[in-house]
C-alpha positions in Angstrom: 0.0 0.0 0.0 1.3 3.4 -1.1 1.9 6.3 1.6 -0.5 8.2 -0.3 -3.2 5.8 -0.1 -2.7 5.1 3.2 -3.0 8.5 4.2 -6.4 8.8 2.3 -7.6 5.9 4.2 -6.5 7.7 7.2 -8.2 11.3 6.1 -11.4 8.8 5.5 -11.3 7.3 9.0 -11.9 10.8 10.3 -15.0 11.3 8.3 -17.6 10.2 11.1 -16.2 12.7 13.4 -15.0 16.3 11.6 -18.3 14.8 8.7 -18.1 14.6 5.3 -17.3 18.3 4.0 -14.3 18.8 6.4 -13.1 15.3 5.3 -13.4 16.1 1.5 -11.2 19.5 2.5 -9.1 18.0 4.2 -8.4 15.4 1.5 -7.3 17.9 -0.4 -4.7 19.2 1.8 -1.1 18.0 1.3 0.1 15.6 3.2 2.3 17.4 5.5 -0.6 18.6 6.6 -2.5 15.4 7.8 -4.7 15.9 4.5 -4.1 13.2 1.2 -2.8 15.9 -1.4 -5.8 14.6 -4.0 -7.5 16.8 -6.4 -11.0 18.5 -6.0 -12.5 16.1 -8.0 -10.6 13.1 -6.4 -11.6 14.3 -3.5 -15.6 15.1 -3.9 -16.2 11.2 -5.2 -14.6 10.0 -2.2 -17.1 12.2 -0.7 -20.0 11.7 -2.8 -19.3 8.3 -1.9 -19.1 8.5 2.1 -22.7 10.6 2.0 -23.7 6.8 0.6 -23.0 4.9 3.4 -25.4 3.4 5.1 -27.4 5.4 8.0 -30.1 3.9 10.4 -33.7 4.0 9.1 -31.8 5.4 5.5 -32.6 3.9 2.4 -29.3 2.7 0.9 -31.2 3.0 -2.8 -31.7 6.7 -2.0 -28.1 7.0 -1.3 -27.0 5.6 -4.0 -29.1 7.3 -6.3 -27.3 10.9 -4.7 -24.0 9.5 -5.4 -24.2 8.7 -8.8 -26.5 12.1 -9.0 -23.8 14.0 -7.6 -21.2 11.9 -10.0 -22.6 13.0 -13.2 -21.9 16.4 -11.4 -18.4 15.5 -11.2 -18.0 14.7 -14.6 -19.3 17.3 -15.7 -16.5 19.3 -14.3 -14.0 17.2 -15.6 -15.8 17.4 -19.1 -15.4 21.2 -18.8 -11.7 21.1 -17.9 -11.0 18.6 -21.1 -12.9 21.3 -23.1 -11.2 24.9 -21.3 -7.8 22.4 -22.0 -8.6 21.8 -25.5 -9.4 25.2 -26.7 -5.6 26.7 -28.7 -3.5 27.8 -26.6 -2.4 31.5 -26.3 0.6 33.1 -27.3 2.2 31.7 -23.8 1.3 28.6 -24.5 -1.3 28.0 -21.6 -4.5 27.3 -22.5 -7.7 28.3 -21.1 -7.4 25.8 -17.8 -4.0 27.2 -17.1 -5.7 30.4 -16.7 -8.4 29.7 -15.5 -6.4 27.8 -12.2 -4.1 31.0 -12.7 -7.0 33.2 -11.4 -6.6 34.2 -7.9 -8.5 32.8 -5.0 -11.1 34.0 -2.8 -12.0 32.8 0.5 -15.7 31.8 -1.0 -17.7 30.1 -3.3 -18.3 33.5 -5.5 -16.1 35.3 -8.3 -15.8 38.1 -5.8 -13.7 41.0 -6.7 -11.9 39.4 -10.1 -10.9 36.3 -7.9 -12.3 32.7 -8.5 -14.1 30.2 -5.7 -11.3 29.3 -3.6 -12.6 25.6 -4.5 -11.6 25.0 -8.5 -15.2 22.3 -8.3 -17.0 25.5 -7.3 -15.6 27.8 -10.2 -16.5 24.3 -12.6 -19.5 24.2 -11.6 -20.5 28.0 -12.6 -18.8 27.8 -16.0 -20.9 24.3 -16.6 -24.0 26.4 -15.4 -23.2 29.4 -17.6 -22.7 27.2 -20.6 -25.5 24.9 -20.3 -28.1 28.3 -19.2 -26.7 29.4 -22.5 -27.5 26.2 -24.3 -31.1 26.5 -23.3 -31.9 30.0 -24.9 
């Protein structure tokens, strides 16, 4: 078992006490810092798939149904990072994911102040809605 995976396993473990959110942050966090280094989307299935565990009186079909729900959400992110890193490059050679990541953070979920969602899934997620709102008129 690699050091990496282990350390995942390790973030996971702590799910049921610091819950699901904190646990998919905290994947995300390098490893020096007790987190598993994984990307955003790495780490929102592994949390898509602790929401499915399981609960008392919960209806494991119900949960399962929100993972792969929430899944087609994921992929639609990573179909909108094939396409922002498919379009030409620029004259620097970065395409439009390259600037895109290059954006600053903020501390939110919002493009406050010519920043980005601190989150890259968050910032995803708008530029899916924007294109697919645009789609439909």
């Amino acid at each position: 078992m690699t050091e990496k995976t282990l350390q995942v396993l390790r973030t996971i473990d702590k799910a049921d006490r610091i819950g699901i959110p904190a646990t998919v942050d905290l994947l995300q966090q390098p490893i020096a810092a007790f987190g598993a280094d994984l990307d955003p989307i790495q780490a929102s299935l592994i949390g898509l798939f602790l929401d499915t565990k399981e609960k008392d009186g919960d209806d494991p079909i119900g949960h399962m149904r929100a993972f792969f729900s929430g899944a087609a959400r994921v992929m639609a992110r990573v179909d909108m990072m094939a396409f922002l890193d498919q379009q030409p490059p620029d004259a620097d050679g970065k395409t439009a994911l390259d600037r895109l990541l290059a954006i600053p953070q903020n501390d939110d979920e919002t493009w406050n102040a010519g920043g980005r969602p601190k989150n890259i899934a968050w910032a995803l997620d708008d530029l899916v809605r924007a294109m697919t709102d645009r789609r439909l008129l």
